[in-house]
Structure formats: C-alpha cells, structure tokens
C-alpha positions as CSV (number, residue, x, y, z in Angstrom):
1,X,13.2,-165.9,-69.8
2,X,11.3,-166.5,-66.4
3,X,10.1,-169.4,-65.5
4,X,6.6,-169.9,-63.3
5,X,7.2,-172.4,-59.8
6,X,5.1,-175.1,-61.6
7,X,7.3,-174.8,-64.7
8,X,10.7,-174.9,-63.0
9,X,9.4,-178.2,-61.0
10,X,9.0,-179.7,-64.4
11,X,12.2,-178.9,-65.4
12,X,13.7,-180.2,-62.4
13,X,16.3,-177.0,-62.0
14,X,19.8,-178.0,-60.3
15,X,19.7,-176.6,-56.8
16,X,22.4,-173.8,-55.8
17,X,23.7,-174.2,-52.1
18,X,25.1,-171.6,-49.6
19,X,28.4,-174.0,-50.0
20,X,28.5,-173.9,-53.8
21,X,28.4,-177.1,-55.6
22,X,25.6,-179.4,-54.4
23,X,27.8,-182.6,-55.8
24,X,30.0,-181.6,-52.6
25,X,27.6,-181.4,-50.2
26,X,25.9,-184.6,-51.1
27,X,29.2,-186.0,-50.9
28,X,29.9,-184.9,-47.1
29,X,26.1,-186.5,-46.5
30,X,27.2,-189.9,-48.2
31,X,30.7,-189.8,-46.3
32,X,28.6,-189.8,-43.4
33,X,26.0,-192.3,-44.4
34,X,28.7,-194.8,-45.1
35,X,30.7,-194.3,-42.1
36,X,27.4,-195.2,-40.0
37,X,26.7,-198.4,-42.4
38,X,30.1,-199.6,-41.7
39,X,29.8,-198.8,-37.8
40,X,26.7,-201.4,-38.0
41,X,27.5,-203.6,-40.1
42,X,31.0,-204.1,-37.9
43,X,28.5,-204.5,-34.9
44,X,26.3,-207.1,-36.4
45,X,30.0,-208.7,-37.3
46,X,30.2,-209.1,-33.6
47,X,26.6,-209.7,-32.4
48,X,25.5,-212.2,-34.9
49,X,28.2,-213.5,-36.8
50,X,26.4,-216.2,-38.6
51,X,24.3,-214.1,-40.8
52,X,27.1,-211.8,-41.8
53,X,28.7,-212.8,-45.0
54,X,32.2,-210.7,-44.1
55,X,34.0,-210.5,-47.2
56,X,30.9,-209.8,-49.1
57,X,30.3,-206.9,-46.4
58,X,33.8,-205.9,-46.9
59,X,33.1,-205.5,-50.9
60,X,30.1,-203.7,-50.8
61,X,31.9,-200.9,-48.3
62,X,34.0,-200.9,-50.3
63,X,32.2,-200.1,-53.0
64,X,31.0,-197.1,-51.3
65,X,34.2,-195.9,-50.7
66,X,35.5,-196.7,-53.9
67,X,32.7,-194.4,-55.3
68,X,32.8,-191.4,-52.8
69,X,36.2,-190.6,-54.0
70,X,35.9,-191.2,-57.7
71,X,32.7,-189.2,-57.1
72,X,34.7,-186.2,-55.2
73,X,37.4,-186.5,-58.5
74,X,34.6,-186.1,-60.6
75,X,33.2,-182.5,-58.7
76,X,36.6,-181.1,-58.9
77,X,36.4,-181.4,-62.7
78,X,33.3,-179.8,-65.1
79,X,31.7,-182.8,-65.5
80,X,27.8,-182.8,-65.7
81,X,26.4,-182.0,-61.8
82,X,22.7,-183.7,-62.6
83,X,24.2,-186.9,-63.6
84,X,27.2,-186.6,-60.7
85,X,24.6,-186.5,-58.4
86,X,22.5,-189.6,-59.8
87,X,24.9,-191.6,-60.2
88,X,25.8,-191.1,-56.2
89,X,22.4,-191.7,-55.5
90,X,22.5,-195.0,-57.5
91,X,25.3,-196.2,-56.4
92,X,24.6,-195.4,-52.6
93,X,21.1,-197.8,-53.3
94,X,23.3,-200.3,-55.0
95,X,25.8,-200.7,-51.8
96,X,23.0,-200.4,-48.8
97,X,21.5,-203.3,-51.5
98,X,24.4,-205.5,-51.3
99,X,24.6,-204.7,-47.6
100,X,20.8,-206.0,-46.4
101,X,21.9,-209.0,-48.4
102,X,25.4,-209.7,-46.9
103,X,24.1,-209.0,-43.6
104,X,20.8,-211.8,-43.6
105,X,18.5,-210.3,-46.0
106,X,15.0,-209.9,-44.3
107,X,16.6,-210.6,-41.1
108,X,19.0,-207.2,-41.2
109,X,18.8,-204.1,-40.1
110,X,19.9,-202.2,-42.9
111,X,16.6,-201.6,-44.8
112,X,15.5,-198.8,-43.3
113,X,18.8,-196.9,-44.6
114,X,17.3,-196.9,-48.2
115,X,15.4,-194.2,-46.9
116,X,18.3,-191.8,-46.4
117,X,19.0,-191.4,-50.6
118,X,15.7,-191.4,-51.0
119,X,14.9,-188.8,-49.1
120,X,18.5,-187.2,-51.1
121,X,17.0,-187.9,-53.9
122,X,14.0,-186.0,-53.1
123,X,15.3,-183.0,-52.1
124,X,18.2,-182.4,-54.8
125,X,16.5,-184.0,-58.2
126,X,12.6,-183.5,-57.1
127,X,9.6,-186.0,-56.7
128,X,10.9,-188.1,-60.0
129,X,14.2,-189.0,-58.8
130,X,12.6,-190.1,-55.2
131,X,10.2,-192.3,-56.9
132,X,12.5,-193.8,-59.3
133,X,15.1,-194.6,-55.6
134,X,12.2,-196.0,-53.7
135,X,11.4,-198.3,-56.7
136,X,15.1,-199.4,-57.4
137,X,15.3,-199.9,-53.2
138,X,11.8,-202.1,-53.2
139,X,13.8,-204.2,-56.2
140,X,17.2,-204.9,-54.4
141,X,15.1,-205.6,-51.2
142,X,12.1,-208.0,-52.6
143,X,14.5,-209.4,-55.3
144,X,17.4,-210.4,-52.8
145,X,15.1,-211.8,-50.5
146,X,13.2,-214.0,-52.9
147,X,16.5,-214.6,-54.6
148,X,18.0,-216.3,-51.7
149,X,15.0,-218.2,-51.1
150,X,15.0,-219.3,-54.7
151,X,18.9,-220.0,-54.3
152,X,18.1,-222.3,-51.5
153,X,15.0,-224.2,-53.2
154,X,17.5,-225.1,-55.7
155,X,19.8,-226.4,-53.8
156,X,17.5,-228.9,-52.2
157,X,17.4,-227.3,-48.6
158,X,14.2,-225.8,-48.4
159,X,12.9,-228.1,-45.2
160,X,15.0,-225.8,-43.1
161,X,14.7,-222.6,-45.1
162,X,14.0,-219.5,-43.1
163,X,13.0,-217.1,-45.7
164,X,9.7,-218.1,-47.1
165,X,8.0,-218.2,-43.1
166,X,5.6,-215.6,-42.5
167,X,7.8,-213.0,-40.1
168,X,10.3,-212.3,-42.9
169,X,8.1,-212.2,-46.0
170,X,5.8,-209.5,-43.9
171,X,9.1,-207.3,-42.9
172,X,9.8,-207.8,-46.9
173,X,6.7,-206.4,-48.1
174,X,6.3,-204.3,-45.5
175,X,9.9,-202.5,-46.3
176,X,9.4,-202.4,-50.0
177,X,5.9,-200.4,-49.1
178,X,8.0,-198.0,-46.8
179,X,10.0,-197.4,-49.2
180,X,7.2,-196.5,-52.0
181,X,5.7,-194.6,-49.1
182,X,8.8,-192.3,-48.6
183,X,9.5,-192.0,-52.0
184,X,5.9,-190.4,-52.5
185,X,6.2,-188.1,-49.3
186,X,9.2,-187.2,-49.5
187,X,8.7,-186.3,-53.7
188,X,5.4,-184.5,-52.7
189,X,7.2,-182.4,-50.2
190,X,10.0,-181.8,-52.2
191,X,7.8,-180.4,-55.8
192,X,6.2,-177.9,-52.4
193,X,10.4,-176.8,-52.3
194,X,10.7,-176.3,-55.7
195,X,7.6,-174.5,-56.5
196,X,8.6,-172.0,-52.9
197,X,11.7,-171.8,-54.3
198,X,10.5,-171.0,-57.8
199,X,8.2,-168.2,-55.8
200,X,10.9,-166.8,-53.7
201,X,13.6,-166.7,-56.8
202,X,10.5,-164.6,-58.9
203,X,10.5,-162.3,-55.7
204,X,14.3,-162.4,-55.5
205,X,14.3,-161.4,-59.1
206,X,11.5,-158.9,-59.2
207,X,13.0,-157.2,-56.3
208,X,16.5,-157.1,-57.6
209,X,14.9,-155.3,-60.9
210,X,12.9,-153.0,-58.2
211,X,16.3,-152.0,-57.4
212,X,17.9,-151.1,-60.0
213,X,15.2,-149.3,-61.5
214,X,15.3,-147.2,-58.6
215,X,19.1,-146.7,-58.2
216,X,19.4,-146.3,-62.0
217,X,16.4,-143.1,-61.0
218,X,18.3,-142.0,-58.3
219,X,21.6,-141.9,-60.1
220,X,20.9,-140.4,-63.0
221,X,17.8,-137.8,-61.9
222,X,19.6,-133.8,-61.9
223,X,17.8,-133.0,-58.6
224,X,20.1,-134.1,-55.6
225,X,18.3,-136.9,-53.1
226,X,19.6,-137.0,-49.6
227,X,18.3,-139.2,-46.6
228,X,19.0,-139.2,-43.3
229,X,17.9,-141.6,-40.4
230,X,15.9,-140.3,-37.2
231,X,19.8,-139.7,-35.2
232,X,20.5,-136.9,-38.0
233,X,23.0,-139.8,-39.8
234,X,23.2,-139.6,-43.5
235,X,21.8,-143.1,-45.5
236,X,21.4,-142.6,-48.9
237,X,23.5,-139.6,-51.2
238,X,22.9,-139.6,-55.0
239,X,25.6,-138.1,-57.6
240,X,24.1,-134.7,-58.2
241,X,23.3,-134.1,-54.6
242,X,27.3,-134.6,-54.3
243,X,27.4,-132.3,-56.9
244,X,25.7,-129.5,-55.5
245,X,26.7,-130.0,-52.1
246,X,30.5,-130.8,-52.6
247,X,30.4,-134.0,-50.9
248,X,31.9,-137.4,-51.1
249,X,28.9,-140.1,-50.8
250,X,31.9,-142.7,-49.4
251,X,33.2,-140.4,-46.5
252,X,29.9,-139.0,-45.7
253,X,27.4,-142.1,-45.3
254,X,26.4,-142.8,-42.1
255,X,28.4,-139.6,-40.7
256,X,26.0,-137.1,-39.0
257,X,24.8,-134.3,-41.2
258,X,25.3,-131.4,-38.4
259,X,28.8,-132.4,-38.5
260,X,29.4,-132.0,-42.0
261,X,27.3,-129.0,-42.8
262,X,29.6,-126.5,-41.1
263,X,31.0,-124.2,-42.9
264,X,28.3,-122.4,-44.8
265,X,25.2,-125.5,-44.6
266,X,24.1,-125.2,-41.2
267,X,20.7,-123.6,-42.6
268,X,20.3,-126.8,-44.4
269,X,21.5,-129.6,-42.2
270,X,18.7,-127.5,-39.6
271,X,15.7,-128.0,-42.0
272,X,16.7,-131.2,-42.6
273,X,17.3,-132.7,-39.1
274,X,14.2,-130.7,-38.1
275,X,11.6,-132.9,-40.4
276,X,13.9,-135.9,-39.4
277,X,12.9,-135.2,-35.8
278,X,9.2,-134.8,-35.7
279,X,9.1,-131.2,-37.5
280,X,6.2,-130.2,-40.3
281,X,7.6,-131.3,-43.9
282,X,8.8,-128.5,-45.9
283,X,7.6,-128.0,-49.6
284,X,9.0,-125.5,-52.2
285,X,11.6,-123.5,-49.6
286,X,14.8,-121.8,-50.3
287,X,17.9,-121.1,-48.6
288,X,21.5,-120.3,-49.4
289,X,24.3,-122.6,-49.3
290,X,28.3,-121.6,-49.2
291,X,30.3,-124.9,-50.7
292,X,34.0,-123.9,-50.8
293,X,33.4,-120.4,-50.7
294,X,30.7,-120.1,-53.4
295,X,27.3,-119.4,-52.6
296,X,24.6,-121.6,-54.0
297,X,20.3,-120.8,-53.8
298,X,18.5,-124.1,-53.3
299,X,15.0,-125.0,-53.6
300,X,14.4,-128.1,-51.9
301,X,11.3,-130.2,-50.6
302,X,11.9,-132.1,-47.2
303,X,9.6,-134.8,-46.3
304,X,9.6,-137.5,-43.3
305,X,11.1,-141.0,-43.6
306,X,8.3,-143.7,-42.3
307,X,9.6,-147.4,-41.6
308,X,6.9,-150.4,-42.3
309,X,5.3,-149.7,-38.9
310,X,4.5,-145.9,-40.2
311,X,6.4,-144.6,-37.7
312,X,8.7,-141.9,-38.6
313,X,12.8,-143.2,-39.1
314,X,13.6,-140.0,-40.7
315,X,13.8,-137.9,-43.6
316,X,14.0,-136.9,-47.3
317,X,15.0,-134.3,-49.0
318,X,15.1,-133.2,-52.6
319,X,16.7,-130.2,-53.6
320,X,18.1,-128.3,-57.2
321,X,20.6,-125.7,-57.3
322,X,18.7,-122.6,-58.5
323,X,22.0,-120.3,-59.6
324,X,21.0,-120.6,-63.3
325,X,17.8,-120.1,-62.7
326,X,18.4,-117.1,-60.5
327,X,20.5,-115.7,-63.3
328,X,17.9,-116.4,-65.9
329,X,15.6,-114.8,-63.8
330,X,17.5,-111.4,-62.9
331,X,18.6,-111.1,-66.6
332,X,14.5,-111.0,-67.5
333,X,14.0,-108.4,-65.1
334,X,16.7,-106.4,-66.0
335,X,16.1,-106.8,-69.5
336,X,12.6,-105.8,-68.9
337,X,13.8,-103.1,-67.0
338,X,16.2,-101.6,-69.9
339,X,13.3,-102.3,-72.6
340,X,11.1,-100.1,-70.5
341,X,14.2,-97.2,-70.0
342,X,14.9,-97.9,-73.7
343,X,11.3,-97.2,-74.7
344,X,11.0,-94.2,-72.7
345,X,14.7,-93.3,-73.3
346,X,14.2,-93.4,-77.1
347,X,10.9,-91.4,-77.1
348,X,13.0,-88.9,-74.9
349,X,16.0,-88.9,-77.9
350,X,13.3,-88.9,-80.9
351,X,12.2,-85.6,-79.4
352,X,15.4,-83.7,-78.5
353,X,17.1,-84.8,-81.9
354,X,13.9,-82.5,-83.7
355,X,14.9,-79.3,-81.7
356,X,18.5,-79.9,-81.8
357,X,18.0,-80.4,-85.9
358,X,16.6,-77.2,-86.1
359,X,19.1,-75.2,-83.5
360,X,22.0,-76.4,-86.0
361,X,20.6,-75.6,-88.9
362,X,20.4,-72.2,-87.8
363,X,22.8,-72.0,-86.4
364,X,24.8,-72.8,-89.6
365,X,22.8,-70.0,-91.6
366,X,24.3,-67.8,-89.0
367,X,27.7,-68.8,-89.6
368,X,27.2,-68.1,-93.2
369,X,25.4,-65.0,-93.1
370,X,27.3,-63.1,-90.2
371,X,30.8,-62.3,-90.4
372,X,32.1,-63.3,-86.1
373,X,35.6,-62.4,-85.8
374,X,37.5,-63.5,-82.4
375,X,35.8,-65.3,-79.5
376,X,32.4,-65.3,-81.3
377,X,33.6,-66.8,-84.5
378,X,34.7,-69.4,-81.6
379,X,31.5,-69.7,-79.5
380,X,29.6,-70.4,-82.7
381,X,32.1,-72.7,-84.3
382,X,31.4,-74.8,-80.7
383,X,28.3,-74.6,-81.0
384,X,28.1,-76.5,-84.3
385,X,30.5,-79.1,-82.9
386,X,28.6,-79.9,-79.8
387,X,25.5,-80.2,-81.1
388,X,27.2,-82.6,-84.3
389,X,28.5,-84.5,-81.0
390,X,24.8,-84.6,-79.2
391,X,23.5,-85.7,-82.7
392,X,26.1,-88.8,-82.5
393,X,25.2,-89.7,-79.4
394,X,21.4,-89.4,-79.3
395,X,22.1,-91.8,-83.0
396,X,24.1,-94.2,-81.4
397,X,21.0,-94.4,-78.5
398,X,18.5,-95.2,-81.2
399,X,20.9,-97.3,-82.9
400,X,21.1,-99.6,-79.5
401,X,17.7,-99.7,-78.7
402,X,15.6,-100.2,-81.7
403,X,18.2,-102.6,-83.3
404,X,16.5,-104.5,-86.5
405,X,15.5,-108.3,-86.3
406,X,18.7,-110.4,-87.1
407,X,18.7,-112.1,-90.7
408,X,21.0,-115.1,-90.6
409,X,22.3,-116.0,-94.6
410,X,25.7,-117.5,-95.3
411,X,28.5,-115.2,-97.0
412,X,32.2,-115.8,-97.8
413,X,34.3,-115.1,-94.8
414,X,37.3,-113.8,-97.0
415,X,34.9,-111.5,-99.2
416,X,33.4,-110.2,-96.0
417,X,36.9,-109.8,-94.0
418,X,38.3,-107.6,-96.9
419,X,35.2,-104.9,-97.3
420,X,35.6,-104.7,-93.2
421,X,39.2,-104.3,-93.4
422,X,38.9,-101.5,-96.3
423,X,36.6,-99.3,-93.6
424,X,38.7,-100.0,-90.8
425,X,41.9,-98.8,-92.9
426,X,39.5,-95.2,-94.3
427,X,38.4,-94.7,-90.4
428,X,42.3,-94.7,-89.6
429,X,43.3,-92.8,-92.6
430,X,40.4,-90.0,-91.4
431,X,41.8,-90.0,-88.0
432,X,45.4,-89.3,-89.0
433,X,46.7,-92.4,-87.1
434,X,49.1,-95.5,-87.9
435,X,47.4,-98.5,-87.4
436,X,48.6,-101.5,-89.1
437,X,45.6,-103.6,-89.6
438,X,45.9,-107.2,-90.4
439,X,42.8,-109.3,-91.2
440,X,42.6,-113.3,-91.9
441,X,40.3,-116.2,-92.1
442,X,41.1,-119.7,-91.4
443,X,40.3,-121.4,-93.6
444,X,40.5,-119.4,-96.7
445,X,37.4,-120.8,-98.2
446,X,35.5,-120.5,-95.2
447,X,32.1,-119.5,-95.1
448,X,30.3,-117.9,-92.2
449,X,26.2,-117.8,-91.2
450,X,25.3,-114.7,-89.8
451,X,23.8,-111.4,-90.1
452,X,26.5,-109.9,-92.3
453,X,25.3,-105.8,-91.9
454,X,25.3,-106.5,-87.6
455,X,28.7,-108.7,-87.4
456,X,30.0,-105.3,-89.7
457,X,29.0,-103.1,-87.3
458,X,30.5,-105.5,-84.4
459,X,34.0,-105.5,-85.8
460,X,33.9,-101.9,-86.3
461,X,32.7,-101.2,-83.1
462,X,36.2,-103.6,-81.4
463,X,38.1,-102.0,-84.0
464,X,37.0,-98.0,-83.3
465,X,37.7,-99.0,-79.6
466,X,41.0,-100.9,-79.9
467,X,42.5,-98.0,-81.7
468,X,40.7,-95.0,-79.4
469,X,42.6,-97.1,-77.1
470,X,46.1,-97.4,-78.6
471,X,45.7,-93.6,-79.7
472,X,45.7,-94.5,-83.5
473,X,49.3,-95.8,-83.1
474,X,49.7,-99.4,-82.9
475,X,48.7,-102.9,-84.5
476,X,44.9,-104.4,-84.4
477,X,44.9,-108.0,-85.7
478,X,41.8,-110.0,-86.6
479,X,41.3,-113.7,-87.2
480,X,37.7,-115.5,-87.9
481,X,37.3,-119.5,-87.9
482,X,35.6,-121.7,-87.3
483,X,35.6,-125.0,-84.9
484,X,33.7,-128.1,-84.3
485,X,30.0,-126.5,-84.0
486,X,31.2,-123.1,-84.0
487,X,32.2,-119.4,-85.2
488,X,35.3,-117.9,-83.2
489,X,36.1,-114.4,-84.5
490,X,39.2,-112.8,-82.4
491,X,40.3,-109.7,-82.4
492,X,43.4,-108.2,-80.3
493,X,45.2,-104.7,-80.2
494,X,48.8,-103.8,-78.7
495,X,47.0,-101.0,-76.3
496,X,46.9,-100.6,-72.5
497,X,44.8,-103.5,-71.9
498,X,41.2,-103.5,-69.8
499,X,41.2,-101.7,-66.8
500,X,40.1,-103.3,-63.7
501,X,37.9,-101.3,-62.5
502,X,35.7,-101.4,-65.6
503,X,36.2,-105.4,-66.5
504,X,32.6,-106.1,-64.5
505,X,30.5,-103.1,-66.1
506,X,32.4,-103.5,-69.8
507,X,29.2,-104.2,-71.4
508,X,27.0,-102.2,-69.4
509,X,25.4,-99.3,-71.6
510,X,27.0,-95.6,-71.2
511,X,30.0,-97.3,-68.9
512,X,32.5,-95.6,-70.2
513,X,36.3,-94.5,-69.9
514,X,36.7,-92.1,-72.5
515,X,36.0,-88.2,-72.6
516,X,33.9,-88.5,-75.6
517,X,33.0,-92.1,-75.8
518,X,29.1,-92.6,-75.2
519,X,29.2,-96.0,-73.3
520,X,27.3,-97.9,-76.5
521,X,30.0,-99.5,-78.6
522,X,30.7,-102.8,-76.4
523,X,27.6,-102.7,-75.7
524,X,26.3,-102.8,-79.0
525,X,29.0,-105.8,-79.4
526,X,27.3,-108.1,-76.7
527,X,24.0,-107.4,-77.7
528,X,24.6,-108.4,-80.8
529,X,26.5,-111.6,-80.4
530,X,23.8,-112.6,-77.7
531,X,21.6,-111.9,-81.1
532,X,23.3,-114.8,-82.9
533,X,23.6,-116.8,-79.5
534,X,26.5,-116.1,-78.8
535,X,28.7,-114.7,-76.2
536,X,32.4,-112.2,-76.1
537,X,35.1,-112.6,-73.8
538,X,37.4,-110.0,-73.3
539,X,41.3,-110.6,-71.8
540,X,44.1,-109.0,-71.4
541,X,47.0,-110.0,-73.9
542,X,50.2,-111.4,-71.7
543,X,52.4,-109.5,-73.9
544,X,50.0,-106.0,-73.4
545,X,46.9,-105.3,-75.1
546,X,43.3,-106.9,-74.9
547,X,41.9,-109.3,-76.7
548,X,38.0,-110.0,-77.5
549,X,36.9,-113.3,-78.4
550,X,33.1,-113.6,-79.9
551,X,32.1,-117.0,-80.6
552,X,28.3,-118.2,-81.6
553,X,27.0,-121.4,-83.1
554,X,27.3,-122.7,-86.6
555,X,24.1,-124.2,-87.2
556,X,23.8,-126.5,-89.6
557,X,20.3,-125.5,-91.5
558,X,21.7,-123.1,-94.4
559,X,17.7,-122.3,-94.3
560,X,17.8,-117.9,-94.1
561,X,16.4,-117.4,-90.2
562,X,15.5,-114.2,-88.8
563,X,15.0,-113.9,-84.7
564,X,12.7,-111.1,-83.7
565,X,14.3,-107.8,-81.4
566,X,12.3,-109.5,-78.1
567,X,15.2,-112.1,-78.4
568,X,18.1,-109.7,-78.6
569,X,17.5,-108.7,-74.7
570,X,20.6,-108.9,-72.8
C-alpha cells in the first residue's frame, strides 16, 4: 500500500542510509561525540580541577563506552533497529547528564552538548523523539542543578552556596529553554525531511512502475524498436528487433550501427543514421534486408530522438518483418489470378467438351456402320481414344476448378481406410499391375473430421500417382493418425522418388512429368488439404521412393461445418 508524506511522518518510518543500517551510523556519530566529551572533560580536569568530581567523570564515560559497544553487539544481531536507536539516544542524554553534573553543574560547559542527540533524535526518529530528548535534557539539567542546591541546603552550608545566585540560575533556565528550542526546530525541520522524503520515495516509486511498464511494452511488443544516439551508436534493442535483425542486444549496445549493418543492412543503418543526423523522419517505407543470407522486406517508421531541451539526440525506429505478409499478399494475387484463368479456362472447356461429345459420338456410329480394314480401321480406332483422352482431361479441368464447398462430418477412420483401399486394389487390378497395397489406422478406433468424398479423391489421387510412378510394380503403404491437435495421413511408395527439377512446381497445375498425365492430380491434393487447412509435404524416402505427408487440424466442435469454394484458393 502507498503511503501519502503526511501519513509516513505519522508513522515515523525507519530511515534507510547509503551505508545500510542507520543503528551503525549513529553509532560512528556517538563514538565521536564521546570521544570529544572525554577530550573536555580531561581539559576541565586540568583547568579547573576543583569543580571536577574525577571519578564520577570517569563513571559516566564510561558509561558511554560501556553502551557504544553493547550498542554495536546489539546492530550485529536482528534486534529491533527503532528501539536500538532510542535506547542510544537515551543513554547518550543520560551520560552528557551525569557529565554537566560531575563537571560543576551550572558552571560547566557541557550543556550545550545535549544538543547533539537532540538534533540525532530529530533527524532519525522525527519531531517526537526530539521533543521527548529536549525535555529529558531540560530534566537532567534543571533537576541536577536544583538538586545540588537542595543537597547543600540540607547540609547546613547554604551561606556560601553558589548555585541559587542569579548568574547560574539564568544559564540554568536559559539552557533548559535552548534545549526546548532545538528540540522544536530541529523536529519541525526534520517532519519537512520526512514529508520530502515521503514525496521523493512516491516519485521514486511512480517512476520505477513508469519503467517497467514501458520495458514490459517494449519487450513483449512483435514490432522491433531500435534507438540510436546522434553519433549513429546504438542505445536501446528490444527482443523482436533482435529477432528480425539477427543481433545480440549485449554485443551490439552502444556499438555504431554502420559498423554492424554490413553485410546486407547498409540500406537500413542509412535511413536510420540519416533521421539521426538532422534528415526528414520516415513513415511507412520499405526496404530489403539480407540477415545470414536470407532476405527479409521491412516496413519501418523512423522518427527523431529529442532530449529535454528539444533538441534532437537521435533517433527511432520501428520496424516489422513483412515476409508473411508478402507471402499472404502474392498468394491473393495469384489466387485471384488463377480464379480469373479458371473462370475463363472453364468456360473455354464447357464449350469444347459439347463439340468434342458430338465428334465421338459419330464418330462411334462410324465405326459400327462402316466396315475399315488396315490403316483406317486404325485412324478411327485413334480417333476414339484421343478424344476419350481430351474428354479426361477437359473433366479433370472442371473437376479442379469448380470444386464443391467442403462439408466437414466425422466418420470411422478404419470404415473409411478399407472402401479406399478396395478402389485402389480394382484401379491396380484394371491396370494389370502388382501393387501390394497396405492400409492402416492408428488407432484402430480412430475417428477422423473431414470431408470424407474430397479426402477419397486425395488418396486416390497419391495412390494413382505413386503407382504411374513405380510402373504398377511395387509397394504403396498408407497410415492415418492422429496427434495432439491434429490429423497426419502418410502415404509412401518404393518408386524413383521426386525429381529435382519438379520439387518447386509439384503442386503447380498442368506441371507435369508424365506423357499422359494432365498436371491436376497433386494439385488437386493441395487444394484440397488447404480446403481443410491443411498443408502436404512431399520427401524423398532414404531407402528410395517418396513419401507425402498431409496433415490438417482436428477441431474439436463435432458441429458439421461447410467452408465456401472462395476459401479453397491456393
């Protein structure tokens, strides 16, 4: 809880010192104070000897002594510091007492050092603790001189007494009003202390909190911050500008930024240094950055650095790396640009597949009503196949580009596993090959959210390529689980593997290898794992082969969804 300056006077806070425990630095002040009373009181010793009571003297110093090291004892263990430091301030009162008296009473010079734990008193325990000194100081000094006058009156010597004349009962009262006067000073001056102190401790405080709230910003904000003074010397680095740069914040503070930007930053560190140096600030630029050989767009904002005179001590610069958002934004023009080939494309296909219908089917009343012998029974028989091959094709186009809205629903991974494996075994039995097909699910009660009609045609899709690829000969084996948050289906063949060449453009529509392939299958694939937010890796097996990997998000809403074609883009 904070406390307000007027409240923390009240409650008379113990003081914190540069040299730690204020017990031992009141104990250095009183080692001091005694050594002088013992210096005078040795002097009086010599210069008036008759008023000097020696051994009392002697008792009372050592007293003081006595005290200052069962005082220092007492700092060294936890014992309560308020009442440590009382207790020195009483007993320091108590021996100057028994020192005005040994020492003549009115007539000594010692009075005036009950000011010095008064004034102590003041300034470690606040305005009450001086007040209560300068009263206990007023006692010991009125009541040991009108003790020793009232000793003497009963004793029968008052003809020659000395302490009831005028001089000595004036420097009596006059000392115990010192002493209520310094007491009252010295306690108003010291409740002004506290209540600064309590002011400068809120500020202290306050600021502090300023700070952190500002370095917890500045740590934790994803844009990078970077600062530099007005010689071009970096001040201030927060983690994601390390990030995006590449940099260390402990090597590079206070290094110059020209130095460390070569190498592929020079652009930067030159924008930078240049609103550092008197240039225009710079809002919303861009530039590329190289950091270990990668190249990075920023967008950053550079502004000048002003000290409390406004004059200009630098700069500031905010900047975000923009690769994803680069990315993001080339995918939606190139998706926009393949909607806009698609829509064209398919109008194109929707109008040579009515044509081509009617060639073939006259093409087959031909071939039943004429009887061809040699090369035209040949040339017609091609005929027929071609244009069966342009029908597949111009199918396969529609197929990609008008794909349906996905409709997500839970099925039975085993139950779906074993209808995919039944068409993948008929498709290898129609091609004459020998492909042994082995299909699992981990677990075997696992069930699987998806659109089950699209993640049919995906597998079929890796499984017609993987054995085009092995030449029907050869082993294709599938496995679908599922981990943490997500789907993994894998499926891997014992072919030649991905070439090179094609491993950039292997989802690209109508990039393709084969003589008769139409460039749609892995494409198909990608579009429709991006479909159920997903994404396929392909690899090469280390024993020979590839190996695709589609993985995609297992939601945890068994709620049916269905996501519209404008989401399928890719």
């Amino acid at each position: 809880m904070t406390l307000s300056p007027e409240a923390e006077v009240r409650s008379e806070p113990e003081t914190d010192f540069a040299t730690g425990d204020p017990n031992l630095a009141l104990l250095r002040q009183r080692m001091a104070l005694t050594g002088v009373l013992a210096l005078v009181t040795t002097g009086m010793v010599f210069t008036d000897p008759l008023r000097v009571v020696v051994p009392g003297a002697v008792s009372a110093l050592g007293l003081g002594a006595t005290s200052l090291a069962a005082c220092w004892a007492g700092a060294l263990v936890p014992l309560n510091r308020r009442l440590l430091l009382i207790m020195q301030l009483a007993v320091d009162v108590l021996v100057i007492g028994l020192l005005v008296n040994f020492t003549g009473g009115p007539f000594s010079i010692l009075p005036l050092a009950f000011c010095v734990p008064i004034l102590l008193g003041a300034y470690y325990h606040g305005p009450r603790a001086s007040m209560a000194l300068a009263g206990l100081a007023a006692i010991f000094t009125g009541g040991g001189h009108f003790g020793l006058a009232l000793g003497w009156l009963l004793a029968g010597q008052s003809g020659s007494l000395e302490y009831l004349q005028g001089w000595p009962v004036m420097v009596t009262a006059l000392h115990m009003s010192l002493f209520v006067i310094v007491g009252l000073v010295s306690g108003s001056l010291a409740g002004r202390l506290l209540r600064q102190r309590g002011r400068t401790r809120l500020g202290v405080d306050a600021l502090a909190r300023s700070r952190c709230e500002v370095n917890n910003i500045l740590e934790n904000i994803r844009s990078g911050l970077l600062t530099v003074d007005s010689a071009g010397c970096i001040t201030r680095l927060n983690p994601a500008a390390e990030t995006i740069l590449g940099l260390d914040a402990r090597r590079v503070l206070g290094r110059s930024l020209e130095g460390i930007a070569r190498g592929g930053m020079e652009e930067f560190a030159a924008r930078v240094l240049a609103v550092a140096k008197g240039g225009q600030p710079l809002a919303r630029g861009e530039l590329i950055i190289q950091c270990a050989g990668v190249e990075k767009p920023l967008g950053l904002n550079a502004n000048p650095l002003r000290n409390d005179h406004g004059v200009r001590d630098g700069a500031i610069v905010i900047f975000t790396d923009l690769t994803r958002e680069k990315a993001m934004t080339a995918r939606i023009r190139e998706a926009d640009r393949m909607a806009a080939v698609g829509e064209m494309a398919a109008s194109i296909a929707h109008e040579i597949r009515n044509p081509l219908a009617s060639i073939r089917g006259s093409v087959e009343l031909l071939a039943g009503e004429l009887d061809l012998e040699g090369n035209l029974d040949q040339l017609l028989s091609l005929v027929l196949k071609e244009s069966g091959r342009v029908n597949t094709i111009i199918n396969d186009f529609l197929a990609y580009s008008r794909m349906r809205p996905t409709s997500l629903r839970r099925f039975s991974a085993e139950e779906f596993l074993g209808e995919v494996e039944l068409q993948a075994i008929q498709h290898v039995v129609a091609n004459g090959g020998k492909v042994e097909v082995d299909f699992r699910c981990e677990p075997a009660d696992l069930e699987v959210r998806a659109d089950p009609s699209q993640l049919t045609q995906l597998v079929l899709n890796l499984v017609i390529n993987a054995c085009e690829a092995m030449e029907y000969a050869g082993k294709i084996e599938l496995t679908l689980a599922k981990g943490s948050d997500s789907y993994l289906l894998e499926i891997s063949d014992t072919g030649p593997g991905i070439d090179a060449d094609m491993a950039e453009d292997l989802y690209t529509p109508f990039k393709t290898t084969k003589e008769k392939g139409t460039g749609l299958g892995l494409a198909m694939v990608a579009r429709i794992a991006a479909a159920h937010d997903g994404q396929v890796r392909a690899e090469n097996r280390p024993g020979g082969g590839a190996c695709f990997k589609i993985d995609w998000p297992a939601t945890s809403t068994a709620d049916d969804q269905t996501v519209e074609p404008a989401d399928l883009c890719v």
